[in-house]
C-alpha positions, -999 to +999 in steps of 0.1 A: +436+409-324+447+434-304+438+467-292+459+497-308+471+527-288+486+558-308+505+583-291+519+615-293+551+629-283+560+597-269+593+598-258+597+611-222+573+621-191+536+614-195+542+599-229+566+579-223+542+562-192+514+561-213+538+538-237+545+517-205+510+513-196+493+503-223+525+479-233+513+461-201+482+459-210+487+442-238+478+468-265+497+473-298+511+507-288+525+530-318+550+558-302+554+586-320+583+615-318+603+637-334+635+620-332+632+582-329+669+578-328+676+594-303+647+583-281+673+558-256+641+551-232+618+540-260+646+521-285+651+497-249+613+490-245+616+481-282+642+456-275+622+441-248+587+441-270+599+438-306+565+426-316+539+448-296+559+483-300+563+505-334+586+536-330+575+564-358+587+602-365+564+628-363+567+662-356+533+673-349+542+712-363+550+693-397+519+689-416+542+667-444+551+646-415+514+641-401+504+636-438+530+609-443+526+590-407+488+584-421+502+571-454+523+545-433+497+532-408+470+533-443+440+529-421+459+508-395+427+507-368+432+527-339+412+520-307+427+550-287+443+581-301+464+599-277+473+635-286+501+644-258+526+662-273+528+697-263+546+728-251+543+755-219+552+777-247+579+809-235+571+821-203+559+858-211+542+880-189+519+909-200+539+933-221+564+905-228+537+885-254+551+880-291+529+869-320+557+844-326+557+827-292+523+827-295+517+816-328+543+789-320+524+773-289+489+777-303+504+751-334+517+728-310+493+724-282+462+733-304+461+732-341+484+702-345+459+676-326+433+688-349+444+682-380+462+652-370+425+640-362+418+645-395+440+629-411+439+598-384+399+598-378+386+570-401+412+548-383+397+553-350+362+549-366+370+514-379+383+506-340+362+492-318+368+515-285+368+546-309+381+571-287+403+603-291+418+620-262+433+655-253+459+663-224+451+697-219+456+717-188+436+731-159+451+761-168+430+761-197+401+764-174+390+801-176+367+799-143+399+784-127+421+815-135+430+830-105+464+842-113+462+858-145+496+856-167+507+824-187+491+839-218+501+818-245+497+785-229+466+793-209+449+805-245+462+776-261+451+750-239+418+769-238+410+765-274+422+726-271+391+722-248+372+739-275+384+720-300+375+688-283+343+696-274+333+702-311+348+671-317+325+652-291+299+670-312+308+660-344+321+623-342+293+613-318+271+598-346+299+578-357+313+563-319+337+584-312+342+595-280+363+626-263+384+625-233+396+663-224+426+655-193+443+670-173+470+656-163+474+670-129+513+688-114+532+663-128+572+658-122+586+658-157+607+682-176+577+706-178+564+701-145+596+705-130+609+688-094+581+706-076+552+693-089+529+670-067+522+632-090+544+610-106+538+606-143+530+572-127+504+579-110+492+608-135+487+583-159+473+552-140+443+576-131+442+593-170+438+557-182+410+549-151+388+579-170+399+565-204+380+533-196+355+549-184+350+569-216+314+569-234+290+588-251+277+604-216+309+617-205+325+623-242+336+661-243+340+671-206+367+680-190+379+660-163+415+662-140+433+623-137+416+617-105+381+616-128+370+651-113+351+670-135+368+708-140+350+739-151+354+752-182 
């Protein structure tokens, strides 16, 4: 049987290439997204891998929609859950801050990948590479913060790590184990055309630490080239 890969905001950039990579090697790959329909990139890899490749909706700031993706795959094993969806959130600087921005980005980028876990974690715990990972941010790195500003998506990302070191904590008696990424610059829509990596090469060296995943490393925080950043 197969291995299973589920990911998260799957349609474009990083997720989109991890869909790609994992379809070549030779995992089942479940791509989830808001609007399957109108996901062009993803509906011609499903033409070319009919077999290997589920498309399914999910809006990760819809708890019904979460709820119901774990109804479909009814403990469908997962070997590697792959929360990637996520938002830079409106770019505010100090005064400019709302609670709704704010509020807004911390549900996306933080509380979302949580509960999903929740609702997905016995899945991953009947797997056999049990593992869970996180594409946070280096900006989420408070001893990194040199620059101030980015409130919103710095705090969020932040309280990701947090969230997936407690995780490390509390699924290590039953296998699990954490990956906490960052993804690097990365040209995508987010990243813009200035950024540094391909999503390519981005997640070529995310999947490298991936593998390398296990109870000794679960819960740090590493960048795609498998350097370890401080919190």
């Amino acid at each position: 049987m197969s291995k299973v890969v589920l990911i998260t905001g799957a349609n474009r950039g990083i997720g989109l290439e991890f869909v790609h990579h994992y379809l070549k090697a030779d995992y089942k790959v479940f791509a989830c997204c808001r609007s399957p329909e109108g996901a062009s990139e993803l509906l011609s890899a499903k033409q070319a891998h009919s077999d290997q490749l589920e498309i399914m909706p999910l809006d990760v700031k819809s708890e019904p929609m979460m709820e119901a993706l774990s109804h479909t795959l009814n403990g469908q094993p997962i070997d590697i859950l792959i929360h990637n969806a996520g938002v830079s959130g409106p770019s505010a600087s100090f005064g400019q801050v709302t609670e709704e921005g704010w509020l807004d980005t911390l549900k996306t980028n933080t509380l979302s990948p949580l509960l999903l876990t929740q609702l997905l974690v016995e899945s991953v715990v009947s797997s056999t590479e049990k593992k869970i990972v996180l594409i946070t941010s280096k900006m989420g790195s408070i001893a990194d913060n040199g620059r101030g500003g980015s409130y919103m998506y710095r705090s969020s990302k932040a309280a990701l790590n947090a969230v997936g070191k407690s995780l490390s904590r509390d699924l290590s008696s039953r296998g699990v184990k954490i990956g906490i990424l960052h993804p690097g610059w990365v040209k995508t829509e987010m990243g813009g055309s200035n950024a540094l990596i391909s999503t390519k090469e981005s997640v070529s060296g995310m999947c490298r630490v991936i593998d390398g995943l296990d109870q000794s490393n679960s819960g740090q925080f590493f960048a795609y080239d498998g350097s370890e950043i401080p919190w």
